[in-house]
DSSP file (Angstrom, degrees, kcal/mol; ACC not computed):
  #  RESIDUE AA STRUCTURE BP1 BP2  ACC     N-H-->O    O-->H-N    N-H-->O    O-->H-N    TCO  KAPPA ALPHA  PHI   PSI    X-CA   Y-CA   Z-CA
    1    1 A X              0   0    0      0, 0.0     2,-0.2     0, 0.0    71,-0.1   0.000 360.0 360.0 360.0 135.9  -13.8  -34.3  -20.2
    2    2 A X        -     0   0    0     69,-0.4    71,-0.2     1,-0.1     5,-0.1  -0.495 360.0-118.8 -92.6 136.4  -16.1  -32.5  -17.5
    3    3 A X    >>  -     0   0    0     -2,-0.2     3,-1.3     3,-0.1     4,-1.2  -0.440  43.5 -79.1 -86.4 147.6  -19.7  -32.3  -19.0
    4    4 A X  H 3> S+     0   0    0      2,-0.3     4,-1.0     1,-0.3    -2,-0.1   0.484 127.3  41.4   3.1 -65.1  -21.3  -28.4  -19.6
    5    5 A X  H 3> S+     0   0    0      1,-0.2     4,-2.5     2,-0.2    -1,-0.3   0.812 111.3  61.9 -73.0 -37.4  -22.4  -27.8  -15.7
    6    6 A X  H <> S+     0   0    0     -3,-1.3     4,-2.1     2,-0.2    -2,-0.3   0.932 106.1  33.9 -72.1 -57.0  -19.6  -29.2  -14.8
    7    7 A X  H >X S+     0   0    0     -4,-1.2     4,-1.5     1,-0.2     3,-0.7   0.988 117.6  54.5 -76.0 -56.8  -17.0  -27.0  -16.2
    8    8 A X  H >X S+     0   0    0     -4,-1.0     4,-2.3     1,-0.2     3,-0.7   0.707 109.7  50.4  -1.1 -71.4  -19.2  -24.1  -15.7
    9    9 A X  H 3X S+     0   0    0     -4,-2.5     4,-2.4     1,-0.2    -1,-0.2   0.803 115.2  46.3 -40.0 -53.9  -19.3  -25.4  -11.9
   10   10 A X  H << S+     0   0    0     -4,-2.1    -1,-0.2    -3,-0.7     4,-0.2   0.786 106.2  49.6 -59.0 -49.3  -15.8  -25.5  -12.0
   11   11 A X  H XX S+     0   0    0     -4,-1.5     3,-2.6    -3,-0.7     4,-0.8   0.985 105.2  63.3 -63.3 -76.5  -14.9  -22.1  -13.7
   12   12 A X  H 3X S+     0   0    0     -4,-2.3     4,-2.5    -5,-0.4     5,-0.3   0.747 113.5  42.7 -29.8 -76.0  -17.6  -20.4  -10.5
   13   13 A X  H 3< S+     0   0    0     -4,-2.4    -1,-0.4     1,-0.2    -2,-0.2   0.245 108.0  52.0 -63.8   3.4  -14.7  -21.9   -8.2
   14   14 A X  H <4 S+     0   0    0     -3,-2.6     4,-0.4    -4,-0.2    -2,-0.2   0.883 124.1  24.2 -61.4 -85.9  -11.9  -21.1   -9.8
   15   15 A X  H  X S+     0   0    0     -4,-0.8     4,-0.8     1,-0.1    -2,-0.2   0.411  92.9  96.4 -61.4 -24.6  -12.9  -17.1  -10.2
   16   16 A X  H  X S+     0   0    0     -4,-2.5     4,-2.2    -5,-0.5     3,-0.2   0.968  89.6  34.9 -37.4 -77.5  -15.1  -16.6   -7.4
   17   17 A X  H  > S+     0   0    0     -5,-0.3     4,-3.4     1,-0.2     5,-0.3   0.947 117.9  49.6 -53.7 -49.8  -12.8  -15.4   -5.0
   18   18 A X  H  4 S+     0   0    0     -4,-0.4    -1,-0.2     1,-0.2    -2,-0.2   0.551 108.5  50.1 -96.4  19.1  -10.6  -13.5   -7.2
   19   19 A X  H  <>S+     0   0    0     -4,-0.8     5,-1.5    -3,-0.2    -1,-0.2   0.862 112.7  49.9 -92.5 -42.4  -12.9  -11.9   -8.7
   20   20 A X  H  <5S+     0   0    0     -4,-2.2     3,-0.3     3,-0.3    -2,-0.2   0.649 102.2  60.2   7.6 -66.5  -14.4  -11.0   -5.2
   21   21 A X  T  <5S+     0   0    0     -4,-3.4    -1,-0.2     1,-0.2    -3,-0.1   0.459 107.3  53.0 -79.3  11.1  -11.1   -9.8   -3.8
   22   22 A X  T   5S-     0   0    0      2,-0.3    -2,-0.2    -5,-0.3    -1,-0.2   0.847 122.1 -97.7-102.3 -21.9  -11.3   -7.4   -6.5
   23   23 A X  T   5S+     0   0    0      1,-0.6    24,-0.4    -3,-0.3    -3,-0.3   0.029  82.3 107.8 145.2 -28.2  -14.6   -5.9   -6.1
   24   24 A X      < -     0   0    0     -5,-1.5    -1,-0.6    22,-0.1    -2,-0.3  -0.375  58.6-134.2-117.6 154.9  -17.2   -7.9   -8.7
   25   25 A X  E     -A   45   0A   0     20,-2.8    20,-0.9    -2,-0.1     2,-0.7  -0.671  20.6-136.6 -99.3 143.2  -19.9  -10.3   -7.8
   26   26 A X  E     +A   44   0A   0     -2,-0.3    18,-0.3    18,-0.2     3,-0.1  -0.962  30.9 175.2-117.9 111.8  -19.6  -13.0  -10.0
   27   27 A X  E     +     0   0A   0     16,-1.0     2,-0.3    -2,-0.7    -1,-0.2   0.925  57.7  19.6 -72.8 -55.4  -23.5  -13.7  -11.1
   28   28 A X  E     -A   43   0A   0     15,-1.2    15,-2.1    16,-0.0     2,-0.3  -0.925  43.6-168.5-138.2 148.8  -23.2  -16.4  -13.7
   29   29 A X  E     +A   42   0A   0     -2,-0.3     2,-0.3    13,-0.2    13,-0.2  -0.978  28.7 167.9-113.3 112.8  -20.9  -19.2  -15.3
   30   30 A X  E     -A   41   0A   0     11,-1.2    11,-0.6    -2,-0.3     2,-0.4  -0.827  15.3-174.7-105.6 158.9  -22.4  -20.4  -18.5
   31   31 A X  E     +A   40   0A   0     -2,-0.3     2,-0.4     9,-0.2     9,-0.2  -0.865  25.1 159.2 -71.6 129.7  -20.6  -22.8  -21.5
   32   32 A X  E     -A   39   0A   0      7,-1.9     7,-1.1    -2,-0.4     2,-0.3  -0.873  49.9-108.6-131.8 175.4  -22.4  -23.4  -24.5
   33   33 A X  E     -A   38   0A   0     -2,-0.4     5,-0.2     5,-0.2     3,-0.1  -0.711  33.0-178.7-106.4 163.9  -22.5  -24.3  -27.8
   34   34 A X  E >  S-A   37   0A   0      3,-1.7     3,-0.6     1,-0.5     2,-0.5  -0.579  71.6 -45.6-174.5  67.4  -23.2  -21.1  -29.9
   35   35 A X  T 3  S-     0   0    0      1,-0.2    -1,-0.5    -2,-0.1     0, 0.0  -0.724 120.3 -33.6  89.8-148.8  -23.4  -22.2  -33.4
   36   36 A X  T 3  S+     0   0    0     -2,-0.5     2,-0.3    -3,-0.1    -1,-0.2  -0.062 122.0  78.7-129.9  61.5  -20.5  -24.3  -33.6
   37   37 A X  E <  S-A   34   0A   0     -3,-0.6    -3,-1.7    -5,-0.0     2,-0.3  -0.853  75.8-119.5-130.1 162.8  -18.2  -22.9  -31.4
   38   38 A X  E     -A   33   0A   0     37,-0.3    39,-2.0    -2,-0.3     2,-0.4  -0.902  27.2-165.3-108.6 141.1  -18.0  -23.1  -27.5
   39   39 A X  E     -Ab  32  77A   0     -7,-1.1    -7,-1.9    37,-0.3     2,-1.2  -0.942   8.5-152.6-148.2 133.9  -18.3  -19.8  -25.5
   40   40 A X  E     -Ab  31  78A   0     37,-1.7    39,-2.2    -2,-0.4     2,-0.6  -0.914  18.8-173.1-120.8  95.6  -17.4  -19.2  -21.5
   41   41 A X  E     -Ab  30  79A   0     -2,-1.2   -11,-1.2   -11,-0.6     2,-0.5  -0.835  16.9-177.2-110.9 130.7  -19.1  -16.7  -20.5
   42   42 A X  E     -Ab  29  80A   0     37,-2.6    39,-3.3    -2,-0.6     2,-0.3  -0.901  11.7-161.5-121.6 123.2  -18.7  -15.1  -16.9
   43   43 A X  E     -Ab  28  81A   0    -15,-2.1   -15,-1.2    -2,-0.5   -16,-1.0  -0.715  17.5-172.5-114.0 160.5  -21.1  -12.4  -16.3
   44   44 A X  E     -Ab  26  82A   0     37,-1.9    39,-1.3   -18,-0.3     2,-0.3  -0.599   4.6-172.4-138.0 167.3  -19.6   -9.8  -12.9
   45   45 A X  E     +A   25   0A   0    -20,-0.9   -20,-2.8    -2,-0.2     2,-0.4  -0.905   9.1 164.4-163.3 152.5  -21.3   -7.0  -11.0
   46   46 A X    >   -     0   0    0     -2,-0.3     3,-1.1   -22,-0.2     4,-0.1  -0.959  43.9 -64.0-156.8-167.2  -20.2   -4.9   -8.8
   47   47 A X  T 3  S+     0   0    0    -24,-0.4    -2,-0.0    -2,-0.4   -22,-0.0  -0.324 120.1  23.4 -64.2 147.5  -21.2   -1.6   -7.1
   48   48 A X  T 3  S-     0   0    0      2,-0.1    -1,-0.2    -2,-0.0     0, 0.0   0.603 121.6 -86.1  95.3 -18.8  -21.3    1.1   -9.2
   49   49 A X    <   -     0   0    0     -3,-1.1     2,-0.5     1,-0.1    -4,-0.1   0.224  34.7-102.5  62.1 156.0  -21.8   -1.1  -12.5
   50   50 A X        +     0   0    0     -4,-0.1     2,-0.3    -6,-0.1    34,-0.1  -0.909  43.5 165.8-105.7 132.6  -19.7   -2.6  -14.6
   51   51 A X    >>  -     0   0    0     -2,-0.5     3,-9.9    30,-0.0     4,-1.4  -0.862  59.0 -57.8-130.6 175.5  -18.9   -0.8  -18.1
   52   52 A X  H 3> S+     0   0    0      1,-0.4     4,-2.2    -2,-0.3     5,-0.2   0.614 133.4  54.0  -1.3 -71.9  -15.9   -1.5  -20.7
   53   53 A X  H 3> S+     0   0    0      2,-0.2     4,-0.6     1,-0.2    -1,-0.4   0.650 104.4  50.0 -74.6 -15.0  -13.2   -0.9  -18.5
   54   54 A X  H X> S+     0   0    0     -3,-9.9     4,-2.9     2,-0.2     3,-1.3   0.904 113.0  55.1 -75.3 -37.8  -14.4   -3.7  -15.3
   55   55 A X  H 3X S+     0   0    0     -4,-1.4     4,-0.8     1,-0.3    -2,-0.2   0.933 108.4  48.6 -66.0 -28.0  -14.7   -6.2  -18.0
   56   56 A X  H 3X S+     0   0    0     -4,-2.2     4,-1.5    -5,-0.4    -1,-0.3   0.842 107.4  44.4 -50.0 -35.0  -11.8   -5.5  -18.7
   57   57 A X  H << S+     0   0    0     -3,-1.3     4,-0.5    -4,-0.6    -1,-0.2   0.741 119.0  47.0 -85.7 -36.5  -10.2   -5.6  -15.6
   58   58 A X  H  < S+     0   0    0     -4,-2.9    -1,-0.2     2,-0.2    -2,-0.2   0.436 104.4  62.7-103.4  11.4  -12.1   -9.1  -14.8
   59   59 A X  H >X S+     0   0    0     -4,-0.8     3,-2.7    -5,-0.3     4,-2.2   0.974 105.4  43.8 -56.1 -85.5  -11.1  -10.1  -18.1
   60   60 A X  T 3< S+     0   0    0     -4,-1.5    -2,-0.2     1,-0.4     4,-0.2   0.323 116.2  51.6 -26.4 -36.4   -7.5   -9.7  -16.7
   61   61 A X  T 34 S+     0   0    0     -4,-0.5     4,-0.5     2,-0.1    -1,-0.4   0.710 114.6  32.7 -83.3 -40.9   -8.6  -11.4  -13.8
   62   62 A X  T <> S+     0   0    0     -3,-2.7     4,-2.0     1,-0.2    -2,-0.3   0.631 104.0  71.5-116.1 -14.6  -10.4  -14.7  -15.0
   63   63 A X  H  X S+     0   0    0     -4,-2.2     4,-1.0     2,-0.2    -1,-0.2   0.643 100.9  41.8 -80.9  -8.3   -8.2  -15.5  -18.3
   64   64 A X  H  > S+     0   0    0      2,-0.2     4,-1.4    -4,-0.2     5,-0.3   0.863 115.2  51.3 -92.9 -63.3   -4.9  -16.7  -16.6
   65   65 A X  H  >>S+     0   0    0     -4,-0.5     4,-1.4     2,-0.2     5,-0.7   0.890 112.6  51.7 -29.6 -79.8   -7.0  -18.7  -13.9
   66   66 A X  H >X5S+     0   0    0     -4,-2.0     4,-2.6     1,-0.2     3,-2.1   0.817 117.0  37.4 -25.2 -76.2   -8.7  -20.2  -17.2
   67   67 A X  H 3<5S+     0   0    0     -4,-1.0    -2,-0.2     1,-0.3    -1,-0.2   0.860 114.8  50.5 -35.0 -80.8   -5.6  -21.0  -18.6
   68   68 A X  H 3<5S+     0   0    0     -4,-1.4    -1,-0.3     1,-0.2    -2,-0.2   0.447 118.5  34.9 -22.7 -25.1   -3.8  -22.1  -15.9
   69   69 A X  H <<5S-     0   0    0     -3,-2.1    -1,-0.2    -4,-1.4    -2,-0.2   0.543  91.8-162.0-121.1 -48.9   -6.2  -24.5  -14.5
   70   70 A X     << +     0   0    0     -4,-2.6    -3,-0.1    -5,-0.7    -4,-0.1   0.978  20.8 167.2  48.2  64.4   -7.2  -25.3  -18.4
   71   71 A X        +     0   0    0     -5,-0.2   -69,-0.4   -70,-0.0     2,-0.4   0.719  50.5  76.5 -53.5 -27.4  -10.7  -27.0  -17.4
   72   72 A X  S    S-     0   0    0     -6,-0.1     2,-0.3   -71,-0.1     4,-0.1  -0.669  73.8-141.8-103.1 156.9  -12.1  -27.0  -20.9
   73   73 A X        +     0   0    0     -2,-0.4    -2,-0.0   -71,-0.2    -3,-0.0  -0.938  69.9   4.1 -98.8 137.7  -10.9  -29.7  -23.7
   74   74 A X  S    S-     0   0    0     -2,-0.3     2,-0.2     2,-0.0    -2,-0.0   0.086 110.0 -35.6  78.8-177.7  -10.5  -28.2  -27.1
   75   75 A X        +     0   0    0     -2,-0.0   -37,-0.3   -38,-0.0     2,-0.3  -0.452  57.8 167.1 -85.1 148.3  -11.0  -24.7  -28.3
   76   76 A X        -     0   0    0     -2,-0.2     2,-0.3   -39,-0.1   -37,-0.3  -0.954  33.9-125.8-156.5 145.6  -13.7  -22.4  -26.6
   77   77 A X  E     -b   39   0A   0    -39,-2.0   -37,-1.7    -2,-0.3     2,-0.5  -0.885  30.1-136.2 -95.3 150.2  -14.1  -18.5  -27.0
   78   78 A X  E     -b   40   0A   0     -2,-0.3     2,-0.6   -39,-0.2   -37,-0.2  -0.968  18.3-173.0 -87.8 121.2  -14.2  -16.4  -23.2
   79   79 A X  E     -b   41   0A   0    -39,-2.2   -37,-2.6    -2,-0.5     2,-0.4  -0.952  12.4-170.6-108.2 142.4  -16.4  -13.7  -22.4
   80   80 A X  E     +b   42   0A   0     -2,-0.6     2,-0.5   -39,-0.2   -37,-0.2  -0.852  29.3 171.6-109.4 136.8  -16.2  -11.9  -19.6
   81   81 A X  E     -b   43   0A   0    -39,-3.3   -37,-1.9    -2,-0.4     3,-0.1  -0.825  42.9 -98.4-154.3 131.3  -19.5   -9.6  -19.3
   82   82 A X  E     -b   44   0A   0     -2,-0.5   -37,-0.2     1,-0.2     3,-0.1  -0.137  38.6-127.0 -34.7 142.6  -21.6   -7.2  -17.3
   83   83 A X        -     0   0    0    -39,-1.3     3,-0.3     1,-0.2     2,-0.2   0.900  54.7-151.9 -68.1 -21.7  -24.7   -9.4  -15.7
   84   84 A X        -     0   0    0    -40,-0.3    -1,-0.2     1,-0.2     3,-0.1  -0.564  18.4 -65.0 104.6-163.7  -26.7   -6.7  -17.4
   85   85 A X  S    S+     0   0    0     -2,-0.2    65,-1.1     1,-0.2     2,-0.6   0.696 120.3  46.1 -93.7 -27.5  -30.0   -5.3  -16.6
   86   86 A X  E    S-C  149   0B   0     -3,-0.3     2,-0.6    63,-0.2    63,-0.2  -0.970  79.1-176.2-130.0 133.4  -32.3   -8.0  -17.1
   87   87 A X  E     -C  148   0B   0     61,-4.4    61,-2.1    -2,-0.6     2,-0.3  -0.925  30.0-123.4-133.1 120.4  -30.9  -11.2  -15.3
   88   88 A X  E     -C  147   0B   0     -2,-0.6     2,-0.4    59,-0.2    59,-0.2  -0.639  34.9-120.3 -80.7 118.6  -32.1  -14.3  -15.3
   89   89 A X        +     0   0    0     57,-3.2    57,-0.3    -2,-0.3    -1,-0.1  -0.496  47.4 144.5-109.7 119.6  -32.6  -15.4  -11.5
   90   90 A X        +     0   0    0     -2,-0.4     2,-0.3     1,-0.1    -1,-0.1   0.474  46.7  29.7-150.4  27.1  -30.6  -18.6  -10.2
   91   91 A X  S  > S-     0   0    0      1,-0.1     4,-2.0     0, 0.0    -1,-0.1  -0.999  88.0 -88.9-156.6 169.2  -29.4  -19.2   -7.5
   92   92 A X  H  > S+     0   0    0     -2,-0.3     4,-1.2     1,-0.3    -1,-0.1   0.808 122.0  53.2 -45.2 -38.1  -30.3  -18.0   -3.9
   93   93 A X  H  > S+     0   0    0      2,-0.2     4,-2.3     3,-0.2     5,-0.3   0.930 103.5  60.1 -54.7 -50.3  -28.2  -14.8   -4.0
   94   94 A X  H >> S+     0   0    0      1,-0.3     3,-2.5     2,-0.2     4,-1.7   0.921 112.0  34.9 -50.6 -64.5  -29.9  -13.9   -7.2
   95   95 A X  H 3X S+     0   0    0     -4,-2.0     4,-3.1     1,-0.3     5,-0.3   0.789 113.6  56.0 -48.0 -37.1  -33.3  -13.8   -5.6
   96   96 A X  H 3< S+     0   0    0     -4,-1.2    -1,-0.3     2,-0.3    -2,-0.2   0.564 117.0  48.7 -76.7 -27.8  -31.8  -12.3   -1.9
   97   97 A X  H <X S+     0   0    0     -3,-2.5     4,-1.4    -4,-2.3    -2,-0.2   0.922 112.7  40.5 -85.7 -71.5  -30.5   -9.4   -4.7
   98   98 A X  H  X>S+     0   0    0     -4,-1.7     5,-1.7    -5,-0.3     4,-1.0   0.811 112.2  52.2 -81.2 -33.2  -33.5   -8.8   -6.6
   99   99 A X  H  <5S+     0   0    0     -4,-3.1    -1,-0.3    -5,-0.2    -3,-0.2   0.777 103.5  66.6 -65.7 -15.5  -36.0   -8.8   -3.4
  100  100 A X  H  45S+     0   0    0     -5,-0.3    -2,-0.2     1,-0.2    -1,-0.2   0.986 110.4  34.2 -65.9 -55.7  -33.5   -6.1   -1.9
  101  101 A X  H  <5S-     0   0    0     -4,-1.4    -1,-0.2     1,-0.1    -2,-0.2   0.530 106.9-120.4-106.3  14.3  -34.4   -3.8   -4.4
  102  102 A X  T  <5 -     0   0    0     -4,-1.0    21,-0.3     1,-0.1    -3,-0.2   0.862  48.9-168.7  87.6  15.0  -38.1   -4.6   -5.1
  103  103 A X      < -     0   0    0     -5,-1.7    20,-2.1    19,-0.2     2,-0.8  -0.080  25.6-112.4 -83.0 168.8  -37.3   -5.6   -9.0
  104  104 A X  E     -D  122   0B   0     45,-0.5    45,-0.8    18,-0.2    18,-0.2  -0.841  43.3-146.5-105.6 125.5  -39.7   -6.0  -11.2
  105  105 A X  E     -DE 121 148B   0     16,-1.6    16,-0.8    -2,-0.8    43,-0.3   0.059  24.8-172.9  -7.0 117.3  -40.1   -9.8  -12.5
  106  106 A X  E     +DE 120 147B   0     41,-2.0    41,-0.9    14,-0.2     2,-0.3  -0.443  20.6 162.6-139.1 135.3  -40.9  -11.9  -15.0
  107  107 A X  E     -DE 119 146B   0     12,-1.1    12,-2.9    39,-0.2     2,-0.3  -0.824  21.4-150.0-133.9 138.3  -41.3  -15.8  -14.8
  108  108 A X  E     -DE 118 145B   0     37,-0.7    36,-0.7    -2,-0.3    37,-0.6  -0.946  17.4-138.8-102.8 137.3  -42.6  -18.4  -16.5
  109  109 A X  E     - E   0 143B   0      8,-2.4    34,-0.3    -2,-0.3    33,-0.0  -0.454  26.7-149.9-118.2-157.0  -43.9  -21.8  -15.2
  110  110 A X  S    S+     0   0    0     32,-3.3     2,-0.4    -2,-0.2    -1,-0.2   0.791  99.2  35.4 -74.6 -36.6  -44.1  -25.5  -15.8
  111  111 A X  S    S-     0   0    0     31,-0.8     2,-0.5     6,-0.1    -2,-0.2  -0.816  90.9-111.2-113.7 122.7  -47.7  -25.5  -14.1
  112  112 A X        -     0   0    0     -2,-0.4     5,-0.2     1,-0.1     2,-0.0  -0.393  28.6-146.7 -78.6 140.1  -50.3  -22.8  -14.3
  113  113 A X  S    S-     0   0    0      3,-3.1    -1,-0.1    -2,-0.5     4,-0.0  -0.015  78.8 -20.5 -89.9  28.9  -50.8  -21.2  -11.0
  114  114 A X  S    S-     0   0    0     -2,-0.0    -1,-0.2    22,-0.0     3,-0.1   0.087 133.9 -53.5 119.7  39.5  -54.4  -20.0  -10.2
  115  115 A X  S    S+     0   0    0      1,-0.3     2,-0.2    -4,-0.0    -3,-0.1   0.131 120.1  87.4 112.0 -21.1  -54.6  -20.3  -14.1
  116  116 A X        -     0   0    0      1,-0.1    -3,-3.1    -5,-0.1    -1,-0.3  -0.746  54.6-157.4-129.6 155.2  -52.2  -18.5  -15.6
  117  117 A X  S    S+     0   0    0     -2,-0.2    -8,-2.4    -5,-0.2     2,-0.4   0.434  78.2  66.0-124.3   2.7  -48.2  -19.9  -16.4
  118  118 A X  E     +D  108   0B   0    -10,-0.2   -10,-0.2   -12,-0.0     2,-0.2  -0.909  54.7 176.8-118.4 162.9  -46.8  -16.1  -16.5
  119  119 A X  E     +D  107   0B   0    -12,-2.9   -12,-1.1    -2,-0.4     2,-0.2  -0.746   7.7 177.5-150.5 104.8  -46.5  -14.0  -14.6
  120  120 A X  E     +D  106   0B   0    -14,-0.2     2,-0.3    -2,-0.2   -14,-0.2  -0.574  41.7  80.0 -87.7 145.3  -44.9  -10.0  -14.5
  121  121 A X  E    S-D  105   0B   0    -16,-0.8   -16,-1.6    -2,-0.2     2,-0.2  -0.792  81.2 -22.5 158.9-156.9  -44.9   -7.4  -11.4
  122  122 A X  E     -D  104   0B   0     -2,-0.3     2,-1.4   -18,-0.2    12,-1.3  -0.356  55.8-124.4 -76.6 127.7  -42.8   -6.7   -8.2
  123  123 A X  B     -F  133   0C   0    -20,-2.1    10,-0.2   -21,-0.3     3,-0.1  -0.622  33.8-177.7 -66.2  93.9  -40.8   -9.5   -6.6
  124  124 A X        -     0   0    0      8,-2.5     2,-0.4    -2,-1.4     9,-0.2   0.903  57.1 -29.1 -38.0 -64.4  -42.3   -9.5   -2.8
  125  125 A X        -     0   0    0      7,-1.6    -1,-0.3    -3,-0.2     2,-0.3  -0.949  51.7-158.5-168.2 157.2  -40.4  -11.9   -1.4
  126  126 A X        +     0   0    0     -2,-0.4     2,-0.2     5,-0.2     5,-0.2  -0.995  13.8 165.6-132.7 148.9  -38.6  -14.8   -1.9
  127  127 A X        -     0   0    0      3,-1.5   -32,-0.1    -2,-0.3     5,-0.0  -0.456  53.2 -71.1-132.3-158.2  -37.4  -17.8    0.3
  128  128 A X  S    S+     0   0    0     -2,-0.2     3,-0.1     1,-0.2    12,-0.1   0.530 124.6  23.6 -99.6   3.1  -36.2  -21.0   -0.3
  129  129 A X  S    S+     0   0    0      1,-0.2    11,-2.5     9,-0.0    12,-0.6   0.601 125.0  27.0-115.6  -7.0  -38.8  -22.9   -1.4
  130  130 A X        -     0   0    0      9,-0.2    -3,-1.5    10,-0.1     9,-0.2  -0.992  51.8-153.3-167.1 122.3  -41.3  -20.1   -2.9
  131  131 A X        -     0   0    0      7,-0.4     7,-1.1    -2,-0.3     2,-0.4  -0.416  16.3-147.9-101.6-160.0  -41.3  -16.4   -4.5
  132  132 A X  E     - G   0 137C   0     -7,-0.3    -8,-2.5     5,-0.2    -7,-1.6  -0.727  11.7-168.6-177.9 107.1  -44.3  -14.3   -4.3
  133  133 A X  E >  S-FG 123 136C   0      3,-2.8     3,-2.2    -2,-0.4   -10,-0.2  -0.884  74.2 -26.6-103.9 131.5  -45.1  -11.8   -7.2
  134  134 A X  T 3  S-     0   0    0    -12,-1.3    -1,-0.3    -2,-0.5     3,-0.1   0.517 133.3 -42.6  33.9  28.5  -47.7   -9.2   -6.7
  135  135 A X  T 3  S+     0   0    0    -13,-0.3     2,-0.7     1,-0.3    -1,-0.3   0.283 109.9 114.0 132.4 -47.2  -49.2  -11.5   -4.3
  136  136 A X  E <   -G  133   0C   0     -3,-2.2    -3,-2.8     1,-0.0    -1,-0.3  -0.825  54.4-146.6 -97.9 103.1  -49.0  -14.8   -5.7
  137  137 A X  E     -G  132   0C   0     -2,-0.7     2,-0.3    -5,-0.2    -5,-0.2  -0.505  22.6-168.9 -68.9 131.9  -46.7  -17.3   -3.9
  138  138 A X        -     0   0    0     -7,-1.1    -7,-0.4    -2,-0.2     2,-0.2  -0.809  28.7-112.0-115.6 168.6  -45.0  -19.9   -6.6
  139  139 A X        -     0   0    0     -2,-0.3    -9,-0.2    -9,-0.2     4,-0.2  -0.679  22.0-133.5 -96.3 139.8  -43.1  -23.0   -6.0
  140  140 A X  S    S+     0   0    0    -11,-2.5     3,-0.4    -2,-0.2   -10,-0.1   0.619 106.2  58.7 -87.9  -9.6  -39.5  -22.2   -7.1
  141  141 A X  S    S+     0   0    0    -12,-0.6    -1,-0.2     1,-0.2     3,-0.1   0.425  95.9  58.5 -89.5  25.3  -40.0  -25.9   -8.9
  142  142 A X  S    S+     0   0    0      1,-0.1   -32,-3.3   -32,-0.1   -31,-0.8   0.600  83.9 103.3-115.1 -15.1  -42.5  -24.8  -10.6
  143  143 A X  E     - E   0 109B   0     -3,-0.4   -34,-0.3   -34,-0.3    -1,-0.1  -0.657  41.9-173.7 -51.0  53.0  -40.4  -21.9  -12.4
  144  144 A X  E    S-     0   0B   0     -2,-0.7     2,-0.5   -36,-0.7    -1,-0.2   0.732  75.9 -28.6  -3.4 -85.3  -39.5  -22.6  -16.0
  145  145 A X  E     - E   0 108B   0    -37,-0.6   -37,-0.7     2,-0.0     2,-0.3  -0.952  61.2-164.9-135.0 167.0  -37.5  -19.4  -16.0
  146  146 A X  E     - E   0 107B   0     -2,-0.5   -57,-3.2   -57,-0.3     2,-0.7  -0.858   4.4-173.3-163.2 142.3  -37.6  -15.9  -14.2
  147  147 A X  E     -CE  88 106B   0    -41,-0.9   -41,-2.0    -2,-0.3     2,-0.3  -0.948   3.8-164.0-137.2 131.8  -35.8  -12.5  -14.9
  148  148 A X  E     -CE  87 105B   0    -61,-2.1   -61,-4.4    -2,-0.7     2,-0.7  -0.774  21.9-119.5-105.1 156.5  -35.6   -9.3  -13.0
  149  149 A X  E     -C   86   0B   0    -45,-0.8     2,-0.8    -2,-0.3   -45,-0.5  -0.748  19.2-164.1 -88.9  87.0  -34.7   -5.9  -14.0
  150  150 A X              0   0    0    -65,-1.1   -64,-0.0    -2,-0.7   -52,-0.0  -0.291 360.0 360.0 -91.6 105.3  -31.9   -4.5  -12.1
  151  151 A X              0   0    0     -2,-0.8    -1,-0.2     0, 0.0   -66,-0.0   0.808 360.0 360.0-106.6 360.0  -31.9   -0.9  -12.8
């Protein structure tokens, strides 16, 4: 059986594309335990937003893939979902997303950073080793989590 990241991982490449040639950004792959049930959830964007009727539509999109391909062992619920408004930044697009629009931030880290281990304000920039929030360059290993607001 393919461990947690792994079907996640799995799912991302599976849907990516045809989710893609449809319109939606595919943000996130999660599985989890949720109580004791297993939940796939694949959170989308696209232009425009997504409301009722995209999830639907990338519902429609990513449940026959699921099936077909039938990654997970045992029984699992799927959600298909908007990434939302406040989005938890992980992977290189995410950041390259949220510095386009200036959003505004907040991360915690492993390490205090001129004292302090949060930090809130406007994402400045980010690269591939380091973001830089009001000012203050972080190590992206030093980020415990970090979420912008996509409004």
């Amino acid at each position: 059986m393919l461990m947690k990241k792994n079907i996640a991982e799995t799912v991302r490449s599976l849907v990516e594309k045809p989710l893609g040639d449809a319109g939606f950004s595919l943000w996130n792959v999660r599985y989890e335990k949720e109580g004791k049930d297993f939940v796939l959830l694949v959170e989308v964007d696209r232009d425009g937003g997504v409301d009722m009727d995209a999830c639907s539509v990338a519902n429609d999109i990513v449940e026959p893939i699921i099936d077909s391909a039938d990654p997970i062992e045992g029984p699992y619920c799927l959600e298909v979902a908007s990434a939302g408004m406040y989005r938890e930044l992980l992977k290189p697009e995410h950041f390259t997303a949220a510095t386009a629009i200036n959003a505004e931030v907040t991360l915690k880290t492993f390490k205090p950073v001129d004292g302090k281990k949060e930090f809130s304000g406007k994402l400045d920039a980010a690269d591939d080793a380091t973001v830089t929030v009001c000012g203050t360059v972080i190590d992206k290993k030093n980020i415990a989590k970090m979420t912008a607001t996509f409004e």
